[in-house]
C-alpha positions, 0 to 999 in steps of 0.5 A: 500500500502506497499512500501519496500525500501532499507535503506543501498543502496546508497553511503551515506545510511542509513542515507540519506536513512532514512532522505528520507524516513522521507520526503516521510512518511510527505507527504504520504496518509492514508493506504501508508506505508515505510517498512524500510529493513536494519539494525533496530539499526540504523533506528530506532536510527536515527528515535529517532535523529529526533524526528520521531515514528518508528511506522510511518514505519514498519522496516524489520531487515538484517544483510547483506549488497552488496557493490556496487563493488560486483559481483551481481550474486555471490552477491545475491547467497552468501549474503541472508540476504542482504537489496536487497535479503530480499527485493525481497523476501518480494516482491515475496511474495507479502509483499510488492507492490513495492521494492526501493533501490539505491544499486548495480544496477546490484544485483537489476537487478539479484534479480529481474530477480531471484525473480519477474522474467520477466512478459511472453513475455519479452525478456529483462526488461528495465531501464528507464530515464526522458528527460526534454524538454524546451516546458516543457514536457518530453520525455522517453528514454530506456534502460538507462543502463540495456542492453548494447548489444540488438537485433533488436525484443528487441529494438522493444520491449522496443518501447512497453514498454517505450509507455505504461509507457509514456501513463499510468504513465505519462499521453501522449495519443498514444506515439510517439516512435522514434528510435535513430540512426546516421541519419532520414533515415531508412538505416542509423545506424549499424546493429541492428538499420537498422534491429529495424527500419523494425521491428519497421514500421511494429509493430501495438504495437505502435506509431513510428515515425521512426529515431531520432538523438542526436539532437532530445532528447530536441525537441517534435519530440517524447516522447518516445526514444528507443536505447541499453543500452550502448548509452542510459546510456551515454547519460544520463550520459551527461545529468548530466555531463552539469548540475554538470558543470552549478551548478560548474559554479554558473549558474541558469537556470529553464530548465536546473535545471530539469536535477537534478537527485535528482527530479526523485529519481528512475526510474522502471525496465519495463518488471516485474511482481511487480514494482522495482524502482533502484535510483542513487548511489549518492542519497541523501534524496530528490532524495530518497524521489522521489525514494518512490514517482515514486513507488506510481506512478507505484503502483497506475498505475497499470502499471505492470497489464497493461504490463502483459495484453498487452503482452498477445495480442502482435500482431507479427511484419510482417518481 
């Protein structure tokens, strides 16, 4: 297994990038591997400084790197010898089993989407993010950000893909899939979510439950939470805002402590031929070290096949 991860992506890389993948190849198994993809002077001068082999690490060198205010599109087309072009390219090729970085979120979704390219059947990939709940599960949101405007039958399909990421990765027997709205009954919301909900009942392709509110998201009325990008970022994006502000505040609490980004690292585009995991920009090197762990998970998972094959016998949603 060789998993390629982006050494100059981030705010603070390379050098949390690097610290990451020096934690993360600690506690890695025989036959798993970092392929560091960046600028090799600085790896492997900051490899030295801490004392570690550069030959605990295979080291892909570029010259280039995206900033995170770049246009993503002009971006991938100009820039490609990038960290983020050359890690698609080794990923397409399948030098690489996964591909990891911090960087411009939106370059990473263009490259994928250029390189790896959707799996047949998928309108849209989808970004994901982990929701802890006080009982000590947790629940899926999707899309986290990748879609800020989606259609009823996208919705519908990211109900598919959050279910079997849910069951697969992390280990929940038959998901149950909520749609989130203003209100439980299926004719509250706007438009799309009114017209997701039909399509929704009538899907055989998974568990759902119907409606859920803002209110829902720590309960176990469901595990898996669907909704456009566009409210599903800012949600997350509350979620951290409350903990920035207990940490300011100097209050501890076990639960509320599981809204640290830097547990999960990263999160995978669903919906793609070959797993890429795109990590906060903030990251430091636990959050990268997570980062790397989350695309063993989805590797060892299988999860990309399982997409593929079930797409293959998607049965249609009667409307």
């Amino acid at each position: 297994m060789k998993i390629g991860f982006d050494i100059m992506g981030g705010d603070f890389a390379p050098k949390e990038a690097i610290d990451g993948a020096i934690a993360a190849s600690q506690e890695l198994k025989n036959g798993e591997k970092i392929v560091l993809i960046g600028d090799r002077d600085q790896a492997i001068s900051m490899l030295n400084a801490k004392g570690v082999s550069v030959n605990n690490f295979e080291i892909v060198h570029t010259t280039e790197v995206i900033g995170m205010e770049e246009h993503p599109t002009k971006a991938i087309m100009k820039k490609k010898d990038s960290s983020i072009s050359i890690g698609f390219k080794l990923l397409a090729e399948k030098q690489i089993d996964a591909f990891v970085s911090a960087g411009n979120t939106g370059a990473m979704l263009v490259g994928a989407m250029f390189s790896v390219k959707p799996i047949e059947g998928v309108i849209r990939p989808s970004i994901t993010a982990i929701i802890p709940k006080p009982n000590g599960k947790f629940g899926l949101l999707l899309d986290a950000g990748a879609n800020a405007d989606c259609k009823p039958d996208v919705l519908c399909q990211f109900g598919i893909l959050g279910s079997l990421m849910m069951k697969h990765v992390m280990g929940v027997d038959n998901p149950r899939v909520g749609l989130l709205s203003i209100g439980e009954e299926k004719e509250k919301g706007n438009l799309v979510t009114v017209s997701a909900h039909h399509i929704m009942e009538e899907s055989a392709n998974f568990n759902f439950i119907g409606n859920v509110e803002g209110r829902d998201f720590m309960s176990d009325k469901c595990d898996v939470i669907v909704c456009e990008g566009f409210a599903g970022n800012i949600v997350i994006k509350a979620f951290e805002s409350m903990y920035e502000v207990m940490k300011i505040r100097g209050i501890e609490d076990e639960f509320f402590s599981k809204f640290n980004y830097e547990n999960y690292g990263g999160t995978p585009i669903l919906g793609l031929n070959a797993p890429v995991i795109i990590g906060h920009g903030i990251s430091n090197a636990t959050a990268f070290k997570n980062m790397i762990f989350s695309a063993r998970d989805v590797i060892n998972s299988h999860l990309c096949e399982i997409i593929r094959e079930s797409f293959k016998n998607i049965v249609p949603p009667v409307q």
